[in-house]
C-alpha positions in Angstrom: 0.0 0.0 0.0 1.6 3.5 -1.2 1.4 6.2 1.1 -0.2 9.5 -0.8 2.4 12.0 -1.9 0.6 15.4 0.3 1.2 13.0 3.2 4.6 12.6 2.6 4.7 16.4 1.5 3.1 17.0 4.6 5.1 15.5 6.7 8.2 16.7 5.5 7.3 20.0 6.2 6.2 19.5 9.6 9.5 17.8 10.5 11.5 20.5 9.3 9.5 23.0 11.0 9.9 20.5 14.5 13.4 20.8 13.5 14.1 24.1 12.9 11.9 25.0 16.0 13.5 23.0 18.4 16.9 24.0 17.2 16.2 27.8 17.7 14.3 27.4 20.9 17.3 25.6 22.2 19.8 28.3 21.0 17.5 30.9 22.8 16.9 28.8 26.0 21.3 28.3 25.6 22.0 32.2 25.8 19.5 32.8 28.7 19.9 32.9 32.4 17.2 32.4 34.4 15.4 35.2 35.3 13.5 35.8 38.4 10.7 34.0 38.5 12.3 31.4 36.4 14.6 30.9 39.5 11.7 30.0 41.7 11.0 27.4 39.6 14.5 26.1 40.0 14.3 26.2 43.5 10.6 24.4 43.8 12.0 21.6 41.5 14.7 20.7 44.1 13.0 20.9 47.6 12.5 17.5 49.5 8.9 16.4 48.2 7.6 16.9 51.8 8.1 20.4 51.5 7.0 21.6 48.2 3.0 21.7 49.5 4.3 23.9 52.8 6.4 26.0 50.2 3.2 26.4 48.0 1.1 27.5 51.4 3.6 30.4 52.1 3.5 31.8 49.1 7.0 30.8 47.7 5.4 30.1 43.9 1.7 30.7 42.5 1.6 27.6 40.3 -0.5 24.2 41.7 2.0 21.6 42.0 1.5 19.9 38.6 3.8 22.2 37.5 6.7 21.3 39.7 6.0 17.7 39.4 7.0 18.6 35.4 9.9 20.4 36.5 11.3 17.9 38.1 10.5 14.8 35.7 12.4 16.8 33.2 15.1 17.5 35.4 15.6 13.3 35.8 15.3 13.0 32.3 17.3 16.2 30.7 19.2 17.4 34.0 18.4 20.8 35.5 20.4 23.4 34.2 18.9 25.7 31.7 18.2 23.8 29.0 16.4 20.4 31.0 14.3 22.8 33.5 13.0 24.8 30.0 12.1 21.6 28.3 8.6 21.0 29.4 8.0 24.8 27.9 9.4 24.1 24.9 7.4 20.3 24.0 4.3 22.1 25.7 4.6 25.1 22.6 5.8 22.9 20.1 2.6 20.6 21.3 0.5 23.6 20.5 1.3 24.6 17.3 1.0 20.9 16.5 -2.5 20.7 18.0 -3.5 23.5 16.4 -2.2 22.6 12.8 -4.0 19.2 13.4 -7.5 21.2 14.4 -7.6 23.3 10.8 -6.4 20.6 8.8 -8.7 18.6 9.2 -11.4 20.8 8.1 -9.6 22.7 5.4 -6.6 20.9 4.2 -2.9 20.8 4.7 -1.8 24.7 4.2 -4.5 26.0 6.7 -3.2 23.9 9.4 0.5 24.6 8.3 -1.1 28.1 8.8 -2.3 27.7 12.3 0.3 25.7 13.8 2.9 28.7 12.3 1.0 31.7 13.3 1.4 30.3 16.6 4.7 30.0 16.4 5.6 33.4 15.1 3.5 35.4 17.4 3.6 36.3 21.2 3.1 32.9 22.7 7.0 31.6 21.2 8.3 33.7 24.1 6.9 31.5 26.5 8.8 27.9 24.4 12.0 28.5 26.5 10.7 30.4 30.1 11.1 27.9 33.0 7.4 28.9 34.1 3.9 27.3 33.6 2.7 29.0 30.7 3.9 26.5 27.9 3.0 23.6 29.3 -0.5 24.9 30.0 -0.4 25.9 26.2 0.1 22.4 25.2 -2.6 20.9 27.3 -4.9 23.2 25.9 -3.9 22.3 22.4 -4.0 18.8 23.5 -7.8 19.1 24.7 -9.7 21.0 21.7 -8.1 18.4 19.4 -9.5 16.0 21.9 -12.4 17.9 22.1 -13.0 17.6 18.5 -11.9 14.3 18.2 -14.7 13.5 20.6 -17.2 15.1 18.8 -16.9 13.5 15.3 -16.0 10.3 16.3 -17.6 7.1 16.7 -15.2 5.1 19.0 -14.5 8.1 21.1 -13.3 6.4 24.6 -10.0 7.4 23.9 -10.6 10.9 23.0 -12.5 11.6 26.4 -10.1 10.2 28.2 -7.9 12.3 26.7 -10.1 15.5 27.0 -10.0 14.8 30.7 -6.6 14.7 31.3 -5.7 17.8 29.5 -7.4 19.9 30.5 -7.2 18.4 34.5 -3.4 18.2 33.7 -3.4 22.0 32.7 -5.4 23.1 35.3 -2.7 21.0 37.8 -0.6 23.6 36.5 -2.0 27.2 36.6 -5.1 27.9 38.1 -6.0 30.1 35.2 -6.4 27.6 32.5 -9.6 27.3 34.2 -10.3 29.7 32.1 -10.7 26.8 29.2 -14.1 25.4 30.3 -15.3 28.9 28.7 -14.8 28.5 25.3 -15.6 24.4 25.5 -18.6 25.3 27.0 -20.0 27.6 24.7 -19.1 25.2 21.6 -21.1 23.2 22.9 -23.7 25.2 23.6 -23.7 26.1 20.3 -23.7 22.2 19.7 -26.7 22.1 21.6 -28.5 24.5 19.6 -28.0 22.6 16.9 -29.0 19.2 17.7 -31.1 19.7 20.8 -29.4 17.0 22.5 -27.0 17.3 25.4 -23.5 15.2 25.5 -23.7 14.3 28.6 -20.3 11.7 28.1 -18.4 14.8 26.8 -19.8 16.8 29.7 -18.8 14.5 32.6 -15.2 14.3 30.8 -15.3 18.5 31.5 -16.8 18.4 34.9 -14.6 15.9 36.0 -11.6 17.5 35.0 -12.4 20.1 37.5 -10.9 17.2 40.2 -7.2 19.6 40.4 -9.4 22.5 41.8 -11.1 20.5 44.7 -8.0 19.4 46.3 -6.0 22.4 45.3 -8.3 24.1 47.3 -6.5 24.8 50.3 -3.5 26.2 47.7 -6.3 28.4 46.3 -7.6 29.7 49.8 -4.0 30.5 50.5 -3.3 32.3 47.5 -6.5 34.2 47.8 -5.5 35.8 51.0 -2.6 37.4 49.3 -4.6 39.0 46.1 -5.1 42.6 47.4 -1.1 42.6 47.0 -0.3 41.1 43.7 1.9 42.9 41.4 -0.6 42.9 38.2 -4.1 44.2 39.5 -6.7 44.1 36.5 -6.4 46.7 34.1 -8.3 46.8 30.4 -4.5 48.6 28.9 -3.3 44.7 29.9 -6.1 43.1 27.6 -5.4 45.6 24.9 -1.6 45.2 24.8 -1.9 41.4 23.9 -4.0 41.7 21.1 -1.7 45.2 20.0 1.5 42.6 20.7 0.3 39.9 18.5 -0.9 41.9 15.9 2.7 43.9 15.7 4.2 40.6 15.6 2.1 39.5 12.3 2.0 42.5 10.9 5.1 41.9 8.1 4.2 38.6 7.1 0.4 38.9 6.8 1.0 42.6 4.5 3.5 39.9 2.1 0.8 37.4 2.2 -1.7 40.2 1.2 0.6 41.8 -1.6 1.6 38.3 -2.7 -2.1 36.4 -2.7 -4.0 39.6 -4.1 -1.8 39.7 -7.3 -2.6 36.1 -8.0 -5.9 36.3 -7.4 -6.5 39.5 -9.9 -4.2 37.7 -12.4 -6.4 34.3 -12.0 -9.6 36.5 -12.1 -11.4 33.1 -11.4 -13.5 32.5 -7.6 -12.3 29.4 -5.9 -15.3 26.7 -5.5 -16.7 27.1 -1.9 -16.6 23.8 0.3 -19.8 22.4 2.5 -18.9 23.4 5.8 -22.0 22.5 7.9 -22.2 21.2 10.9 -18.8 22.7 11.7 -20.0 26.2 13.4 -19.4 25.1 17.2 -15.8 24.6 16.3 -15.9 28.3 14.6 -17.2 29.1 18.5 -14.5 27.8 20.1 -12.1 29.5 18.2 -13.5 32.5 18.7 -14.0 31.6 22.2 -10.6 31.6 23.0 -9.5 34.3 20.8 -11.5 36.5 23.8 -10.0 34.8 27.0 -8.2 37.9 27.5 -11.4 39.5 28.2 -12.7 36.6 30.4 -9.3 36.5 32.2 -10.1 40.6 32.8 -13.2 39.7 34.0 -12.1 37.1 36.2 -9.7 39.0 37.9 -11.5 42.2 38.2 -14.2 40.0 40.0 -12.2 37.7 42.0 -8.6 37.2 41.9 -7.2 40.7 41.6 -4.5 39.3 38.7 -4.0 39.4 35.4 -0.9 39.3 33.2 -0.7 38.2 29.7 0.8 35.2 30.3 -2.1 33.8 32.7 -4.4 33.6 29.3 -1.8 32.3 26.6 -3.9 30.1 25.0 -6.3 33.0 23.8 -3.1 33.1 20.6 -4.5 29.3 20.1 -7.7 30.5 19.1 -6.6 33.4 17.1 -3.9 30.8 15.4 -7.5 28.6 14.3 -9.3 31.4 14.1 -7.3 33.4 11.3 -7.2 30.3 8.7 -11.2 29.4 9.4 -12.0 33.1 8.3 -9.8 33.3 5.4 -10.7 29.5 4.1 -14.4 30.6 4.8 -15.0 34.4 3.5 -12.6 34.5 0.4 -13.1 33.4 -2.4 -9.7 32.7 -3.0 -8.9 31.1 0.6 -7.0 28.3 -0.7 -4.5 30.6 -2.6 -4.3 33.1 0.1 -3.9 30.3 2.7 -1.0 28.7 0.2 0.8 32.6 -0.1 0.2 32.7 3.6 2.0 29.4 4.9 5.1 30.0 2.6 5.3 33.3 3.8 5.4 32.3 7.4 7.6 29.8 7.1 10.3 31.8 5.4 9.8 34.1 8.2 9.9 31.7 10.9 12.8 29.2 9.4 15.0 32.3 9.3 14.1 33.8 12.7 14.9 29.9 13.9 18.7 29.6 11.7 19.7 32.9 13.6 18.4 31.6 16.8 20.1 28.2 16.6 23.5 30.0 16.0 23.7 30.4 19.6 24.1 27.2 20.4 27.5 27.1 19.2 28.5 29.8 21.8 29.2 29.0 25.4 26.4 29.8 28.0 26.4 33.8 29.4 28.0 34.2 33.0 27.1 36.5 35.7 29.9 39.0 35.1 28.4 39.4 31.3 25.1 40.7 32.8 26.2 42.8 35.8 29.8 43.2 35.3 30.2 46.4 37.6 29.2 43.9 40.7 32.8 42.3 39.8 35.4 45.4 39.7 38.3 45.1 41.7 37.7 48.6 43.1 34.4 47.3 45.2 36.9 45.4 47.6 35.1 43.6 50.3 32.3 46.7 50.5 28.6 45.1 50.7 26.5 45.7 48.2 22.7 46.5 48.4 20.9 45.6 45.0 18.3 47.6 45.1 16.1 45.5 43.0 15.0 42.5 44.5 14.5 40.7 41.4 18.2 41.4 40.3 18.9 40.5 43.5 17.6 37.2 43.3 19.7 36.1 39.8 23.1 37.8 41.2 22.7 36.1 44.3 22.0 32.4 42.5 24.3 33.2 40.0 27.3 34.4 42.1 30.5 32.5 43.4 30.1 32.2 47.5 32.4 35.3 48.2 30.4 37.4 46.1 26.6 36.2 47.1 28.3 37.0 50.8 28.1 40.4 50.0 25.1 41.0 48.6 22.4 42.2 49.9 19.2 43.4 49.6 17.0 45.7 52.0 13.2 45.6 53.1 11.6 48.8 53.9 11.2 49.7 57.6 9.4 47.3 59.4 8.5 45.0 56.6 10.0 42.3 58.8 6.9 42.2 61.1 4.3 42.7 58.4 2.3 39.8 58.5 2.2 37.9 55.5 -1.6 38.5 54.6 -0.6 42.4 54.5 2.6 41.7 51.9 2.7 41.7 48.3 3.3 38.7 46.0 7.1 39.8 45.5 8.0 40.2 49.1 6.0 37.3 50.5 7.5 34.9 47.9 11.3 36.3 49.0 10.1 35.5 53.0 9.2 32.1 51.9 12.3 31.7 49.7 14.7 32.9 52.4 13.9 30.2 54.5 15.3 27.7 52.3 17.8 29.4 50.2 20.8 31.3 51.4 19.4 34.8 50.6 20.5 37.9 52.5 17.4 39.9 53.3 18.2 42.7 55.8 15.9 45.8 57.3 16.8 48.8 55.9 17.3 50.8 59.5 19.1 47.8 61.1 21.5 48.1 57.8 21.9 51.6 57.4 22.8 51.2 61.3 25.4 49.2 61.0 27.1 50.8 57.5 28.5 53.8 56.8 29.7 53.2 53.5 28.6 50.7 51.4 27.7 50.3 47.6 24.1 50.4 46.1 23.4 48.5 42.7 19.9 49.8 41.1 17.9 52.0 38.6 18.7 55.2 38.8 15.5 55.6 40.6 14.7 53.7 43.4 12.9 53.8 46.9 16.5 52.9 48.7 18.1 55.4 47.0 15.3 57.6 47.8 15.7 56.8 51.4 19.2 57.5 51.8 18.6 60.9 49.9 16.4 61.7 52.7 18.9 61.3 55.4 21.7 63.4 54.1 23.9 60.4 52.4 26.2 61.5 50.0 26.2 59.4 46.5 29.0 58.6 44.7 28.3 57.3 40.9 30.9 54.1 40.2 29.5 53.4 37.0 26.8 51.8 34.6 26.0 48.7 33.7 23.8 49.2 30.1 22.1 45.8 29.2 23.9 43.4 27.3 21.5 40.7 27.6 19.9 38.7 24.2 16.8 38.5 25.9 14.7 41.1 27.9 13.5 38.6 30.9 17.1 38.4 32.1 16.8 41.5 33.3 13.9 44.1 34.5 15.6 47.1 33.5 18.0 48.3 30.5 20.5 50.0 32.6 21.8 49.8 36.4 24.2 52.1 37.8 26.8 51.6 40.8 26.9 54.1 43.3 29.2 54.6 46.3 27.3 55.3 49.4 28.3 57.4 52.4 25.9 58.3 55.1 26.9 60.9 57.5 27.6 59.0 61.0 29.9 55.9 61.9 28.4 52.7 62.3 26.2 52.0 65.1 
């Protein structure tokens, strides 16, 4: 029996974009320190097992402990330096794009999935394919569940495919409490399933409801977490919602105007309409897509009622639905969808292969150090001064980062009296750095007990800071050593673009 040349085709194209991806991902996870919060995850992963629940209860990460049970089954298999702790990011967008390429193909052909699964890949979600942090992995469970989802749905042996529903979506909700946030849009297709036949699926429903089993005994994780959400870093704001779909769009922007330039002169030279295809009975899989496309507006709504959170990175699998959505429209409205969606998959994979050859480049270079990203902590001129980053989340990666006689010497300060704020009353940042100290040598000092004790001393920071503010305020004298601009690849290694050294001296010996 001959296997059909488009599979083949097909295939080979899909290889060499799972080549090509993995190869740049890897160069880009290579060149890439961990960044803050990465480093909590790097930290969960190698607690004793007995203490990763009491870590979650303080406060010491926000992800449910499916996500640390990843970290470390990829640290057995891959080790846990940067690349092995990034791995289950990287298979869990790489799953996605897959998922979603599988989802439009099957309705419209080969170059509307190779479509989906690359507008995925060139758009905001990629970011997320070598971060140390739930986000990816929760990405791929949801891919994994709608193809489930429609798998379910169409076939007629479907055990398999609810059991496979189930455990995506319970396995991405073991993850981040947010993907929660995918019972919306499956929901509503079937609804819209509903509509249609007038008959309920109740097998597909108990699949859902059941998946909901991570919530119930997360729940004392969730109650925890709740007390802390009048603090967190990321309140609700509509500008966040906004920015995702202005991100994604920037993103696209070059490849879909070539696509547009491209497909419209073939279509006025062809000056023939493509034959439309029967596509009835597909609508509730239109209503997911579109669904998803707007859990950035559930996951505003959601947080502005409850949680008090909301980053981008909480709803990443909205870009799945925009990934479907985008080839469904075009293979549906045009009347030359088939060329357009042909223009548009060469085009994105030009773009994407070359973005992936630079990336992969990097793999030849050694890994950056410390000194590379903060080189002013390492001058000979510091001596044996202490040094107060005044950053906490530079802190963090200079003080996991550095040899033992420079992690000695940094430190960095709470405001007055933070040490006796209870922990209900802290925010996210400084409750997770209480929890971390406790089992990780981290220096945390009071600023007044500090400032006490030290006379002179150096102060690592933005130019604008509250420590620097502070010492302002009591008459120390500031002495600038230097600036360090950012040399980084990759923004999430640092917060800022530039930190500056400065000499302090405050007016009075040491107490």
């Amino acid at each position: 029996m001959s296997v059909p040349r488009t599979l083949v085709r097909d295939s080979f194209i899909v290889s060499l974009a799972g080549v090509l991806f993995v190869a740049g991902t890897l160069g880009r996870a290579h060149q890439k320190l961990f960044w803050h919060d990465e480093i909590f995850t790097a930290v969960m992963a190698a607690l004793p097992r007995d203490d990763v629940w009491a870590a979650l209860r303080e406060g010491l990460d926000l992800s449910p402990p499916g996500f640390h049970l990843l970290t470390r089954i990829s640290h057995a298999i891959f080790g846990s330096g940067l690349l092995g702790t990034r791995m289950p990011a990287l298979i869990g967008v790489f799953l996605a794009a897959v998922c979603a390429g599988v989802f439009v193909r099957r309705r419209y052909g080969a170059p509307a999935g190779l479509c989906a699964m690359l507008l995925l890949l060139c758009g905001d979600a990629y970011l997320y394919a070598y971060e140390a942090r739930p986000y990816g992995p929760v990405l791929g469970f949801a891919g994994a569940a709608i193809v489930c989802w429609q798998s379910a749905v169409s076939a007629v042996q479907r055990r398999a495919w609810l059991a496979g529903l189930f455990a995506s979506l319970a396995a991405a909700l073991a993850c981040h409490y947010y993907a929660v946030l995918l019972f919306i849009p499956i929901g509503l297709a079937e609804l819209a399933r509903f509509l249609r036949t007038r008959q309920p699926d109740w097998p597909l429903w108990l699949s859902v409801c059941g998946s909901l089993l991570p919530l119930i005994l997360f729940l004392p994780l969730i109650a925890s977490v709740g007390q802390y959400s009048a603090g967190h870093f990321a309140p609700p704001r509509l500008r966040t919602v906004l920015n995702s779909y202005e991100s994604t769009a920037s993103e696209l922007a070059v490849p879909f105007l070539l696509t547009l330039l491209a497909a419209g002169t073939l279509a006025f030279r062809s000056g023939r309409r493509e034959d439309a295809r029967d596509r009835s009975g597909t609508a509730h899989e239109g209503v997911l897509a579109a669904a998803l496309t707007l859990l950035p507006v559930f996951a505003f709504a959601l947080a502005w009622g409850w949680t008090n959170a909301l980053e981008p990175r909480y709803y990443l699998p909205w870009t799945l639905g925009l990934s479907i959505l985008v080839p469904f429209t075009i293979a549906e409205l045009s009347p030359y969808g088939q060329r357009i969606l042909v223009t548009l998959a060469s085009v994105l994979f030009l773009w994407f292969g070359a973005r992936q050859a630079l990336s992969a480049r990097w793999l030849a270079h050694e890994s950056p150090e410390l000194r590379s990203m903060y080189p002013r902590l390492f001058e000979p001129a510091n001596g044996t001064w202490p040094i107060v980053i005044a950053n906490p989340h530079v802190y963090l990666v200079a003080t996991y980062y550095a040899e033992p006689a420079l992690q000695r010497r940094l430190i960095t300060l709470t405001r007055p009296g933070e040490a006796s704020t209870p922990a209900g009353a802290m925010d996210t940042s400084s409750r997770s750095f209480r929890a971390m100290a406790k089992r990780f040598p981290l220096q945390l000092e009071d600023f007044d007990a500090f400032t006490a004790r030290h006379s002179t001393f150096l102060v690592y920071g933005p130019p604008s800071n509250w420590v620097l503010a502070s010492l302002r305020a009591r008459g120390a004298v500031l002495v600038l050593r230097g600036e360090d601009a950012d040399t980084q690849l990759f923004p999430m290694s640092r917060p800022a673009p530039s930190y500056f050294l400065f000499e302090v001296r405050l007016p009075h010996a040491p107490g």
